[in-house]
N, C-alpha and C positions, 0 to 999 in steps of 0.2 A: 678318715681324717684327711684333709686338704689343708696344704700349705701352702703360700704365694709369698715370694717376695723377690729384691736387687740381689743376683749373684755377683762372687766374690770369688774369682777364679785365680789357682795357683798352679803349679804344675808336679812333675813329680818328685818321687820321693820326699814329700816335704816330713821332716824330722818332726817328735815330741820336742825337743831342744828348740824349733823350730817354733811352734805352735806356742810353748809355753818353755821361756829361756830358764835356765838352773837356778838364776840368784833370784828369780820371784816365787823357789818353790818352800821357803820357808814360812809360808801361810798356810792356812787351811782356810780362806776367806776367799770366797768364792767372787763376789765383787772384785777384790784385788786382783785377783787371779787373770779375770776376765779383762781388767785396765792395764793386762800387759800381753794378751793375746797375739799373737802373729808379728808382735813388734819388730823384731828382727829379720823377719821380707817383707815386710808391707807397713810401714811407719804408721801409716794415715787409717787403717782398720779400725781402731775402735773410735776414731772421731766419726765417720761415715757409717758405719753397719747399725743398721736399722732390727729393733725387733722382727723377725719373721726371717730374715733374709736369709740367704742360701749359699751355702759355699759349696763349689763345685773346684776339683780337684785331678790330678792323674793316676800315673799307677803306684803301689804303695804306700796311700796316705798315711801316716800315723809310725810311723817305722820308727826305730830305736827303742827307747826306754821303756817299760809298761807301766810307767806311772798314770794313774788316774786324773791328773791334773788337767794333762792337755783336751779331753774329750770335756771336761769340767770349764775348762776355760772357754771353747768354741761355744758350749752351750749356754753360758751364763752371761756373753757375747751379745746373743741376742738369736745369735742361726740357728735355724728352726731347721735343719736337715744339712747332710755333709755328701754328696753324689762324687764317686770318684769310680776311674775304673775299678781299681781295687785298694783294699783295705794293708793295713798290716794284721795281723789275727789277734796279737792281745790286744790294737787297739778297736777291732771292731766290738770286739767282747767288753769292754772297758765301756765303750758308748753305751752300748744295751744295755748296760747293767746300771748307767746312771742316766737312763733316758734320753741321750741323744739318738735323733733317730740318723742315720746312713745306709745310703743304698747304693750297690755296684751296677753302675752301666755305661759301657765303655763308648758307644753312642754319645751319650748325654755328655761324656767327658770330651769327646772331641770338637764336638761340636757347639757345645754353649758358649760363649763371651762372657768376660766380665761386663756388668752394668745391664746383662741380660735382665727382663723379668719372667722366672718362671714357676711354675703351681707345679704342686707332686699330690699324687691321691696315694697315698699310703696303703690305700682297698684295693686298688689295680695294680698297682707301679706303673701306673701312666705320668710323665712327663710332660708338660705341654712349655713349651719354647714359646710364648708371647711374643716376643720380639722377633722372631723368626720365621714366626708361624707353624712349628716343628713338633713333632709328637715323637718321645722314645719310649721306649719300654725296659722297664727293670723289675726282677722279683718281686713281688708284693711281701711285706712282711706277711708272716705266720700269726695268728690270732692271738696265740700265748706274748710275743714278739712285740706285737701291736700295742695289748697291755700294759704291757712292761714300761713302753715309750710313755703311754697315754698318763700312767701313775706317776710318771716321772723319775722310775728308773724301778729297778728289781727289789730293792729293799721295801720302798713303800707298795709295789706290789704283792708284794708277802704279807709284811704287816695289816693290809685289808680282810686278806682271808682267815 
């Protein structure tokens, strides 16, 4: 699977509070959710973020809370992939499980721009920097992994089998 789009670069530690703020978690509406995405560092996100696009990030993305919301909300956003150096662990688990795809490479995080355009193959963990002309390398997900994203998260993975 190949994904291309405008990244959407933050930097570290960005908090779940962050991602998706406390007084819009009394929904379970994934729309809603997503029309208050990153609002509190980045005003202008969900006017501009395009299907496909890609957020790229630094170390710790996702840290605090383990609410499912915030991996929910970047997803229903529109971004088709989260690149950061590194995760926080409930929220990389939290994506996987509801089909956001995210991948660690420290590379890719220092180097990318926002307004970058770049493509991720999912099959290599090739990164290709368009605007750059730059190639990184990150783990490839795992085949079961891959799935997971593909069904659009763990539960409808299951429910197929």
């Amino acid at each position: 699977m190949i994904v291309k789009g405008k990244v959407h670069k933050y930097g570290d530690n960005v908090d779940t509070d962050v991602i998706i703020p406390a007084r819009y978690l009394n929904t379970a509406n994934h729309a809603e959710l997503a029309a208050h995405c990153m609002e509190d560092i980045d005003s202008k996100f969900t006017s501009v973020v395009k299907k496909g696009d890609i957020m790229v990030a630094g170390s710790n993305f996702g840290c605090g809370s383990s609410r499912e919301h915030a991996p929910i909300a970047i997803k229903e956003s529109g971004i088709s992939v989260v690149i950061a150096k590194t995760f926080a662990r409930i929220f990389y688990r939290n994506s996987i499980n509801i089909g956001l795809a995210i991948l660690e490479c420290p590379e890719a995080s220092e180097k990318i721009s926002a307004g970058d355009e770049v493509e991720v193959d999912f099959d290599t963990g090739i990164i290709t920097n368009h605007t750059k002309n730059e190639t990184y390398k990150a783990e490839p997900f795992p085949e079961f992994i891959q799935n997971i994203i593909a069904k659009g998260g763990l539960m409808n993975s299951i429910s197929e089998k």
